[in-house]
N, CA and C of each residue as an Amber inpcrd file, in Angstrom:
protein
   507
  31.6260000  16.0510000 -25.7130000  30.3030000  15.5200000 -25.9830000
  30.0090000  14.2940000 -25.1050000  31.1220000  13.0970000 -25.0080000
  30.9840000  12.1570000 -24.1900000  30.3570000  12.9100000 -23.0020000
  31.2600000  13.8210000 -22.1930000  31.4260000  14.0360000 -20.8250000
  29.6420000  14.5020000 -20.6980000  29.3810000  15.3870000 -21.1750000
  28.0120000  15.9760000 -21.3500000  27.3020000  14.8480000 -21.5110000
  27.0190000  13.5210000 -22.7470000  25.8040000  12.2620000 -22.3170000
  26.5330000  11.9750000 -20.9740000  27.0900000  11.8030000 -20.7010000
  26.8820000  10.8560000 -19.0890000  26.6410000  11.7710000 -18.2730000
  26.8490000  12.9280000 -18.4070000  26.0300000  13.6810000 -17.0810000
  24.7970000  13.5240000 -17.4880000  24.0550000  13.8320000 -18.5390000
  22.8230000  13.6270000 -18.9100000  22.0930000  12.6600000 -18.4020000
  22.9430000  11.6360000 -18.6940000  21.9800000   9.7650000 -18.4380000
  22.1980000  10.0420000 -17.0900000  23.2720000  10.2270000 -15.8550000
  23.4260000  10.2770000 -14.3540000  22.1730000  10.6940000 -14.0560000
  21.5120000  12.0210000 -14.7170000  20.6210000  12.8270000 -14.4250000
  19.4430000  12.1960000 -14.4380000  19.2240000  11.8320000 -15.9220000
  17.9750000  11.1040000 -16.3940000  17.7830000   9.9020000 -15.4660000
  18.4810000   9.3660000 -15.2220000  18.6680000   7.9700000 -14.1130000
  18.1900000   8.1500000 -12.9340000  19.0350000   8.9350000 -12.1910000
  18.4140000   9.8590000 -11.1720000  16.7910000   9.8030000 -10.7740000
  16.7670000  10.6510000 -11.7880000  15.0460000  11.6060000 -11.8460000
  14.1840000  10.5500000 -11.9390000  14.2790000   9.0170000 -12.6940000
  13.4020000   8.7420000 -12.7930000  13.4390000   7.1350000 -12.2380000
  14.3700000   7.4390000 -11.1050000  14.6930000   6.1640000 -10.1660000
  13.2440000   6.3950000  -9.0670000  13.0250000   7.4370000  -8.3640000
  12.0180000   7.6660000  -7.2800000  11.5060000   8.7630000  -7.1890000
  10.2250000   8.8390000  -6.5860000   9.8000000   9.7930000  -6.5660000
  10.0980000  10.4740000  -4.9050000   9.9270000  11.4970000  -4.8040000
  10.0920000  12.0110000  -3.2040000   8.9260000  12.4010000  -2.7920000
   9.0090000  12.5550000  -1.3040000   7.5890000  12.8880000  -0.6410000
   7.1070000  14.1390000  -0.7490000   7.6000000  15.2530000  -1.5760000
   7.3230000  16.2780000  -2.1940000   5.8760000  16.3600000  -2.3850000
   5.7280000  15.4590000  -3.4200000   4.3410000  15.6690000  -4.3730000
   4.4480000  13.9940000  -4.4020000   2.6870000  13.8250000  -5.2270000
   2.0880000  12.5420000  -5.2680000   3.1420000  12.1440000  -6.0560000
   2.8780000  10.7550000  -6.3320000   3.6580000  10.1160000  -6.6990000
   2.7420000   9.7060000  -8.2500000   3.9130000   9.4800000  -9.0950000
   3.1950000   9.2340000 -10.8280000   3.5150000   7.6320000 -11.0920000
   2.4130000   7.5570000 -11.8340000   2.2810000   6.2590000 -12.5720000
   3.5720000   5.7970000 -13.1950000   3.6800000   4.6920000 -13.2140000
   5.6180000   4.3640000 -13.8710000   6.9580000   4.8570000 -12.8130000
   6.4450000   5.1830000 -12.0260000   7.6780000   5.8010000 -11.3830000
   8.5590000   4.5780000 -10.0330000   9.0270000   4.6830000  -9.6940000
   9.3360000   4.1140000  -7.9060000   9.1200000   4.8660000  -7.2940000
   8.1980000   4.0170000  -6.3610000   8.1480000   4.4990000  -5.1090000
   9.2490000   4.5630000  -4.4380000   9.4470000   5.3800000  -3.0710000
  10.2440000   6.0380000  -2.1310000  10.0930000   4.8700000  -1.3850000
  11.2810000   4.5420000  -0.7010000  11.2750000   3.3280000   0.5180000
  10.3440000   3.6600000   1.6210000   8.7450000   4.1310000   1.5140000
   8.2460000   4.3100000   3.1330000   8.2240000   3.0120000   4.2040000
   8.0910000   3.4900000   5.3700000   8.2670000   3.3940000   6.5200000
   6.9200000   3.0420000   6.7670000   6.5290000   2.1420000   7.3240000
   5.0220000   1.9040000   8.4380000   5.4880000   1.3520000   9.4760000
   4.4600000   1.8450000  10.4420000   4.3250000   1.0420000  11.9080000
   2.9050000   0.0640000  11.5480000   3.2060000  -1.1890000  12.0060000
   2.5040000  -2.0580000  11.5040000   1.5440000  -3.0480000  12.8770000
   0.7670000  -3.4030000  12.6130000   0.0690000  -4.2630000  13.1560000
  -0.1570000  -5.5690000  12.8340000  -0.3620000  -6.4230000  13.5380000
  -0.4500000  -8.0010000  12.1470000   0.3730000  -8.2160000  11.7710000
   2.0550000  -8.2670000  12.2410000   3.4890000  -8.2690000  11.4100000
   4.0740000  -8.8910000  12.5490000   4.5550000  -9.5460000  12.3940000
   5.6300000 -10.3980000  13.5000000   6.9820000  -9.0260000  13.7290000
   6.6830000  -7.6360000  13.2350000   7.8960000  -6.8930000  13.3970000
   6.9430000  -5.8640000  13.5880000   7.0870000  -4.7050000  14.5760000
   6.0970000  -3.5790000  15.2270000   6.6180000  -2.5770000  13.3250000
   7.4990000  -2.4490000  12.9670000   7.9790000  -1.1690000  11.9040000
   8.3750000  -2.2300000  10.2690000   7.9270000  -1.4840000   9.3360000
   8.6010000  -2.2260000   8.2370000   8.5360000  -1.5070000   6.9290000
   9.4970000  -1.6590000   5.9610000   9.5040000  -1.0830000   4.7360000
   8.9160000  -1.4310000   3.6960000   8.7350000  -0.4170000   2.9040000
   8.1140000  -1.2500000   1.4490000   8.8950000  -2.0440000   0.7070000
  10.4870000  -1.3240000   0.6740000  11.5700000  -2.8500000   0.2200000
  11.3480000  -3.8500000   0.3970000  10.5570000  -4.4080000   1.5650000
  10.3780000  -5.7750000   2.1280000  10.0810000  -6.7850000   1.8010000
   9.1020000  -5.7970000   1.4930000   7.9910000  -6.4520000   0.1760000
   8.4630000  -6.9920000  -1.3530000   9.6940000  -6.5910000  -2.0480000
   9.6310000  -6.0940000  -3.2720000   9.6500000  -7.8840000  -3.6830000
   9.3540000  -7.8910000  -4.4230000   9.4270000  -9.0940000  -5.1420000
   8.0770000 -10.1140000  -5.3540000   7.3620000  -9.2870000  -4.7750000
   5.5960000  -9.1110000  -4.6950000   5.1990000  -7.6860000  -5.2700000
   3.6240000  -8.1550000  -5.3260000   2.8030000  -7.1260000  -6.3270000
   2.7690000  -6.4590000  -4.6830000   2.4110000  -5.2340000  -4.3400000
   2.1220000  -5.0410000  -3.1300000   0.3980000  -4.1590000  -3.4360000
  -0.5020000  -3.9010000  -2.9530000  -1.7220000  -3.1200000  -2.8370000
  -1.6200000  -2.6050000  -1.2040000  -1.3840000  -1.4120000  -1.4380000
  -1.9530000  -0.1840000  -0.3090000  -3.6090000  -0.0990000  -0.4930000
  -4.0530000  -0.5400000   0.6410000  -5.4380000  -0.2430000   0.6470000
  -5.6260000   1.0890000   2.1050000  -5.9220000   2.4510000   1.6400000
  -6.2790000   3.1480000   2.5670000  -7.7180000   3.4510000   2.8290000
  -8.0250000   3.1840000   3.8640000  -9.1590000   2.8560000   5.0310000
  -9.1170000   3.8540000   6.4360000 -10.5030000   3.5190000   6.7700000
 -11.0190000   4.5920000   8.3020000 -11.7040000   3.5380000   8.8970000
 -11.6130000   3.3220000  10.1000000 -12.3070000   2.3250000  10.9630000
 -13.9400000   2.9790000  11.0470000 -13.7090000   3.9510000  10.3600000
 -15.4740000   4.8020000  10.3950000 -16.0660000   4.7400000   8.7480000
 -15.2030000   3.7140000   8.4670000 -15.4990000   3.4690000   6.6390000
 -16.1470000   2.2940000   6.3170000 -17.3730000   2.2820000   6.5470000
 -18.1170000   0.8490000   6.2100000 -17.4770000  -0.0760000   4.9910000
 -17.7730000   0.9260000   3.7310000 -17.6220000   0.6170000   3.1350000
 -15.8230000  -0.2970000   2.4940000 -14.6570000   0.3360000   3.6290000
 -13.4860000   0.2860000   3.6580000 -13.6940000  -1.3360000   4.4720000
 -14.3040000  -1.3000000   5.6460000 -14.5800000  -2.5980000   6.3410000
 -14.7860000  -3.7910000   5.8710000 -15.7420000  -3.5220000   4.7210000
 -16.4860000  -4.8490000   4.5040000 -15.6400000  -5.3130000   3.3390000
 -14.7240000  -4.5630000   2.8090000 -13.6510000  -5.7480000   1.5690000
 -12.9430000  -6.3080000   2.4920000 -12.2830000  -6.2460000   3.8170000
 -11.3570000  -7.0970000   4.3660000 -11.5250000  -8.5010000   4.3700000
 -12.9790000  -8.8340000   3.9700000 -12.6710000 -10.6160000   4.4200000
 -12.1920000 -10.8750000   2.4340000 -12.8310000  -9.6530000   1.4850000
 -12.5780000 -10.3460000   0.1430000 -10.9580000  -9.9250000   0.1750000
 -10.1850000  -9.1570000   1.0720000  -9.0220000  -8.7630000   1.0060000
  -8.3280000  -9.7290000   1.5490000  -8.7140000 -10.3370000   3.0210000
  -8.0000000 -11.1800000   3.5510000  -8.0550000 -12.6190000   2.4610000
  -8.6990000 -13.0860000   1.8450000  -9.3220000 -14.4590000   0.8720000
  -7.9830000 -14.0580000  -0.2740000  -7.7090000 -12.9100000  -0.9790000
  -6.8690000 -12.8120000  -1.8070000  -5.4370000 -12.9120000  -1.5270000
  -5.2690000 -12.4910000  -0.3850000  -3.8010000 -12.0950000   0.4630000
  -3.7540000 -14.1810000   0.5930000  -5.0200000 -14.5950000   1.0560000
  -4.2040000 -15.8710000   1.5150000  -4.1330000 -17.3110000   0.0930000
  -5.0500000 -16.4350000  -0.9400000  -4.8700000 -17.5130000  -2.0270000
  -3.3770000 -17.1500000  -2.8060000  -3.0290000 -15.5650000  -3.0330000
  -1.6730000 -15.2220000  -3.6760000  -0.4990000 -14.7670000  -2.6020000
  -0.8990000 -15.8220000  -1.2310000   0.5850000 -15.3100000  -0.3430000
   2.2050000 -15.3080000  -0.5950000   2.0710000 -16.0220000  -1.5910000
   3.7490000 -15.8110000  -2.2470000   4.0300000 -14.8490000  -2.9910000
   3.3190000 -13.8680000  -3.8070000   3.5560000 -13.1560000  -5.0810000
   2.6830000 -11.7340000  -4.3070000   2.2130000 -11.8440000  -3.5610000
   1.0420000 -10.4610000  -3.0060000   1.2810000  -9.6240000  -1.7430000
   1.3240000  -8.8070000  -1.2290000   1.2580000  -8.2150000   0.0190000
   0.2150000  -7.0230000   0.2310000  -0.5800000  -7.6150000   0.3220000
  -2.2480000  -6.1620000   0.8850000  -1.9120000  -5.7360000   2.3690000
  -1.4410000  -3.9630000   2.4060000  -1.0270000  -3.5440000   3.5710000
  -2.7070000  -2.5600000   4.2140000  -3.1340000  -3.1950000   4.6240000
  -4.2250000  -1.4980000   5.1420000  -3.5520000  -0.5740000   5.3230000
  -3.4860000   0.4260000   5.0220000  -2.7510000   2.0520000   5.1810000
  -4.0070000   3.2700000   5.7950000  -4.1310000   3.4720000   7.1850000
  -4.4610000   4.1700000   8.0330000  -4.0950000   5.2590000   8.1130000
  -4.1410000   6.6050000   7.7430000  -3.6880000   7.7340000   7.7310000
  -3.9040000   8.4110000   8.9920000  -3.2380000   8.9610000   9.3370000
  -3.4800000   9.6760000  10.5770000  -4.5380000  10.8150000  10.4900000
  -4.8040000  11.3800000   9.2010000  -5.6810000  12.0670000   8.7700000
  -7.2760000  11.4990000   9.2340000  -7.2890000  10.3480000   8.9210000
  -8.7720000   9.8770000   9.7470000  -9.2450000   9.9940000  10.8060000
  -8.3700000  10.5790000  12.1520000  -8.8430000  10.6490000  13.1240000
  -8.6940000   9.2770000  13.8610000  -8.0430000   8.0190000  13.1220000
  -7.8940000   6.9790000  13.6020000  -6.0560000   7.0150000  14.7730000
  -6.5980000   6.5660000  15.7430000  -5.1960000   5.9540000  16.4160000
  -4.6910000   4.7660000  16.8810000  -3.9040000   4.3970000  17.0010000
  -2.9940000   3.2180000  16.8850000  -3.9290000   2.3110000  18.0290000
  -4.2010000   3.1510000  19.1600000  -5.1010000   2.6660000  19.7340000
  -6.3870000   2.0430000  19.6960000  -6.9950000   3.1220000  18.7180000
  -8.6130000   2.6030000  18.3630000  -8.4890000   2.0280000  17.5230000
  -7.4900000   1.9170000  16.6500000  -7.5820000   0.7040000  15.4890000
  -7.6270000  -0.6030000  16.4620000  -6.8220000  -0.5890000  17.1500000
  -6.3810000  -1.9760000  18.6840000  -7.4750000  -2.2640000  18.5020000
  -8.5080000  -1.3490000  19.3560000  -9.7860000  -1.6930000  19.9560000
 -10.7900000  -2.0860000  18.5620000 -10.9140000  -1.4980000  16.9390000
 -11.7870000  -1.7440000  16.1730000 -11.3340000  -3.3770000  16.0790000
 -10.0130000  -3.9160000  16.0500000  -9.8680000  -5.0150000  15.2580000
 -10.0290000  -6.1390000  16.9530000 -10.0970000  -5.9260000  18.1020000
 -10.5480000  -6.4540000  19.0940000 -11.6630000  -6.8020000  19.2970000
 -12.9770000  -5.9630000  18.6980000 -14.2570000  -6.1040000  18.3720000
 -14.0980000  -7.1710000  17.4700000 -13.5740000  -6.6300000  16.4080000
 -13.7310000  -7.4920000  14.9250000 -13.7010000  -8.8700000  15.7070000
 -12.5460000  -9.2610000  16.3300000 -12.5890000 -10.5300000  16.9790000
 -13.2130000 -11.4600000  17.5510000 -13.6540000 -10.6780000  18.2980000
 -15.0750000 -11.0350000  19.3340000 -16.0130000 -11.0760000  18.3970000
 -16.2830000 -10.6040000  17.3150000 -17.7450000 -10.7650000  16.5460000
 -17.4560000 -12.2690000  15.4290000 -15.9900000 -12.3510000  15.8270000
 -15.6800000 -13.9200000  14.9010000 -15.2600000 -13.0550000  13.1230000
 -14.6470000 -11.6550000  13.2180000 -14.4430000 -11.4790000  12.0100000
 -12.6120000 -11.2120000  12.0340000 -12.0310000 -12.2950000  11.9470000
 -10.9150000 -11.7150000  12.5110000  -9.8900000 -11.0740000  11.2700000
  -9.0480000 -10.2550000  11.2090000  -8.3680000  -9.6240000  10.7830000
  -7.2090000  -9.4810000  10.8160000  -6.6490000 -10.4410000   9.6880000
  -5.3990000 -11.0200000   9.5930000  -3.8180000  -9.8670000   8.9000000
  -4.5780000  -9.1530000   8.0690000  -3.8760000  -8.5780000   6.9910000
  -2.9370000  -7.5800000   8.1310000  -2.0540000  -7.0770000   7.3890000
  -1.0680000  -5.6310000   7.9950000  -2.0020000  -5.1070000   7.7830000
  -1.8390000  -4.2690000   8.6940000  -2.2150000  -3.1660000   9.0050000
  -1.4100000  -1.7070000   9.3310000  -0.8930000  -0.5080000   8.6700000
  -0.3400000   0.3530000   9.1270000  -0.9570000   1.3880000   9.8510000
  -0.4660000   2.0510000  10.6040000  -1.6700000   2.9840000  11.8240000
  -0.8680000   4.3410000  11.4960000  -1.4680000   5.3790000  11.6220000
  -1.1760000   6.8050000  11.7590000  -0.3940000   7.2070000  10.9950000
  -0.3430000   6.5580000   9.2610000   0.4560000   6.9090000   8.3970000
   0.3390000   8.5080000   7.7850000   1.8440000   8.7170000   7.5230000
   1.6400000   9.9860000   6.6810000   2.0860000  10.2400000   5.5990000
   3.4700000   9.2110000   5.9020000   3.6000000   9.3140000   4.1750000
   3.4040000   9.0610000   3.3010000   2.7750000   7.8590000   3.2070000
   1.7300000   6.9360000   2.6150000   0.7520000   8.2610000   1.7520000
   0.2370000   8.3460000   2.9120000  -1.0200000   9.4220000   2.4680000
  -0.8260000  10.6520000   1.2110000   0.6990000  11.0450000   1.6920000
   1.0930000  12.0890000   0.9250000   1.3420000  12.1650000  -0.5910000
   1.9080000  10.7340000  -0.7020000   2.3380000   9.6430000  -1.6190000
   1.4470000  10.0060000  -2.7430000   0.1910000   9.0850000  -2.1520000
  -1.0360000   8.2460000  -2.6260000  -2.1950000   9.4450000  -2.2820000
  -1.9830000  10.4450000  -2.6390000  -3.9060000  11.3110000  -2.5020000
  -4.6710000  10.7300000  -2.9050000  -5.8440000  10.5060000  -2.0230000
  -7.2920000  10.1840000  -2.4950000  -8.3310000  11.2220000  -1.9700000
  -9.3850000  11.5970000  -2.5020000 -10.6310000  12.1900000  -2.3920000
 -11.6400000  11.2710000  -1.1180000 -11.8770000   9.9320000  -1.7150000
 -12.5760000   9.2960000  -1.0950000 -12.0220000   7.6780000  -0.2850000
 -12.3300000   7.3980000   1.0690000 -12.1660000   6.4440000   0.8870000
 -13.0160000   4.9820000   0.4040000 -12.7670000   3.5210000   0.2110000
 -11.4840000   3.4160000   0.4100000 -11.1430000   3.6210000  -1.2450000
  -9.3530000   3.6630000  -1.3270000  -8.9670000   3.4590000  -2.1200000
  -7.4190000   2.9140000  -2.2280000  -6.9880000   2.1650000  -3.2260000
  -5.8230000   1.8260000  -3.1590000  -4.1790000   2.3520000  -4.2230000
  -3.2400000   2.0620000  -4.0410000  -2.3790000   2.0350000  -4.4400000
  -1.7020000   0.7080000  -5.3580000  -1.3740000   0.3990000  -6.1810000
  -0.7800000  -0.7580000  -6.6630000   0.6820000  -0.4620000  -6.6940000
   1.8640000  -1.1440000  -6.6190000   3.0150000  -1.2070000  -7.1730000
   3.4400000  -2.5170000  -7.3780000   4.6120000  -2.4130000  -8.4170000
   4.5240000  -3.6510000  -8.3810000   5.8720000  -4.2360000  -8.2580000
   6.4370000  -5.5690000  -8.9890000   7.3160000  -6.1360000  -7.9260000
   9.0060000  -5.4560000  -8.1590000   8.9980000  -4.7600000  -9.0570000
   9.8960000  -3.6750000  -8.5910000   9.8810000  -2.4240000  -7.8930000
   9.0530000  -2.1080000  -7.5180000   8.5540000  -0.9830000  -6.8830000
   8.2460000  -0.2840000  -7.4770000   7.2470000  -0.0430000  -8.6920000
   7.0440000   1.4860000  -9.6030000   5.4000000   1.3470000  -9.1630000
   4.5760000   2.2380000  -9.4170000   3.8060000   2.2400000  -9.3080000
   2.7120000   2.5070000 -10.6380000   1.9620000   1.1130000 -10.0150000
   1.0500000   0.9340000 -11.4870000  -0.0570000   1.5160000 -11.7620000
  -0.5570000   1.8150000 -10.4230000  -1.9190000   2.8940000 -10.6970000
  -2.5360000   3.2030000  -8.7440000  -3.4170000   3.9120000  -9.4300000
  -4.1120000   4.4730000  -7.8680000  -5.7720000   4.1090000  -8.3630000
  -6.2340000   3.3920000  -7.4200000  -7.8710000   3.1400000  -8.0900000
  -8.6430000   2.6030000  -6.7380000 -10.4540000   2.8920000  -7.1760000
 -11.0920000   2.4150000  -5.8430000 -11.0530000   1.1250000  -5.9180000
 -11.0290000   0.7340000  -4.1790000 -11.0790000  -0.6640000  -4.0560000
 -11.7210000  -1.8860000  -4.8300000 -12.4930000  -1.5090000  -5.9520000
 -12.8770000  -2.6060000  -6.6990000 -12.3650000  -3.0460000  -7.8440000
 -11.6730000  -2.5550000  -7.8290000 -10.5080000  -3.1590000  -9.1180000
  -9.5930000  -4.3860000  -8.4350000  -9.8650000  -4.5230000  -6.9830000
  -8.5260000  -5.5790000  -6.2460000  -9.6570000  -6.6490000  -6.7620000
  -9.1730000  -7.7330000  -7.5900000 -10.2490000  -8.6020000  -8.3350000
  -9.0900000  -9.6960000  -7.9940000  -9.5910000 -10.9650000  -8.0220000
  -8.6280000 -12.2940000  -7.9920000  -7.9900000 -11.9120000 -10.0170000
  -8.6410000 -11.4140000 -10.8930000  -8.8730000 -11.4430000 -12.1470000
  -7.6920000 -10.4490000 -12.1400000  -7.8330000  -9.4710000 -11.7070000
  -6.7190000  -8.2400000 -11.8540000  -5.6200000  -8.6340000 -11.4130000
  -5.3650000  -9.1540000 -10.3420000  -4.3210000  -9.5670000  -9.3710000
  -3.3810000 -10.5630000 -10.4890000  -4.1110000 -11.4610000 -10.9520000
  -3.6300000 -12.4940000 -11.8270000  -2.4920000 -11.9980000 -13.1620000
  -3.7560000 -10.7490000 -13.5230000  -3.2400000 -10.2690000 -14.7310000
  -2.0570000  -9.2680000 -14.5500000  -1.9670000  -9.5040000 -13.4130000
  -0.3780000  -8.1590000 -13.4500000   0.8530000  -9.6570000 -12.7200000
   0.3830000 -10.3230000 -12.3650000   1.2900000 -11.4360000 -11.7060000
   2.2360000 -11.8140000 -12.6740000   1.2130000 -12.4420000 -14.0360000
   1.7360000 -13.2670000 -15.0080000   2.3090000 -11.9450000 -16.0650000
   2.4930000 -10.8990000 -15.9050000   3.4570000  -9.6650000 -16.7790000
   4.7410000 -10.2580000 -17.1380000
């Protein structure tokens, strides 16, 4: 009977340590260590481990997404009031038709127009995407500072108010 619970719990432990890039990923679960190529990072590649010990928000965006555009300055304002406890990554799917390149060139504009764009940025993600399905953009991902994931919702839930209320958990 012993021998049988501990294979059990090995199992149960297991299963509900991470999810794989199989299928989306569920509420309560850990996330999978992904991988981005990054922009805005003093390091070209980086993990979500990196992060852990912060709330992190995946925000996925299209440089052809107005609406994805215009939260970056309320995105960049949050990233720099909770920079110890927060990490807001833009997550770029390769699915958009966006490339590592034209993102270059969107956030080179941004510059020149005096809107500059501080946050990470990941370019031509896929696993991300696979992860995290959305219908529309933008939308985000939450996890939090252990890595499970707390929900998937549109960008207007990233509130200084929300942010707060999962900090102090």
């Amino acid at each position: 009977m012993k021998a049988y619970l501990s294979v059990l719990l090995i199992f149960l432990g297991s299963f509900s340590y991470a999810q794989s890039l199989d299928k989306p990923a569920q509420i309560g679960f850990k996330v999978v260590d992904l991988s981005f190529n990054l922009l805005n990072h003093n390091e070209a590649t980086a993990r979500l481990s990196q992060f852990r010990d912060k709330l992190v928000i995946l925000d996925f965006w299209a440089t052809w997404c107005s609406a994805c555009t215009a939260r970056f300055p309320h995105l960049d304002s949050l990233q720099e009031e909770f920079k110890n406890s927060l990490e807001v990554i833009l997550v770029n799917s390769s699915s958009t038709g966006d490339t590592r390149l034209k993102i270059q060139n969107f956030l080179s504009k941004q510059d020149s127009l005096g809107n500059s764009i501080r946050l990470k940025i990941a370019t031509e993600d896929q696993q991300a995407k696979k992860l995290f399905p959305g219908q529309f953009l933008p939308y985000c991902a939450w996890i939090d500072q252990n890595g499970k994931l707390l929900a998937v919702t549109n960008s207007d839930f990233i509130t200084r108010e929300n942010i707060k209320k999962l900090l102090i958990k």
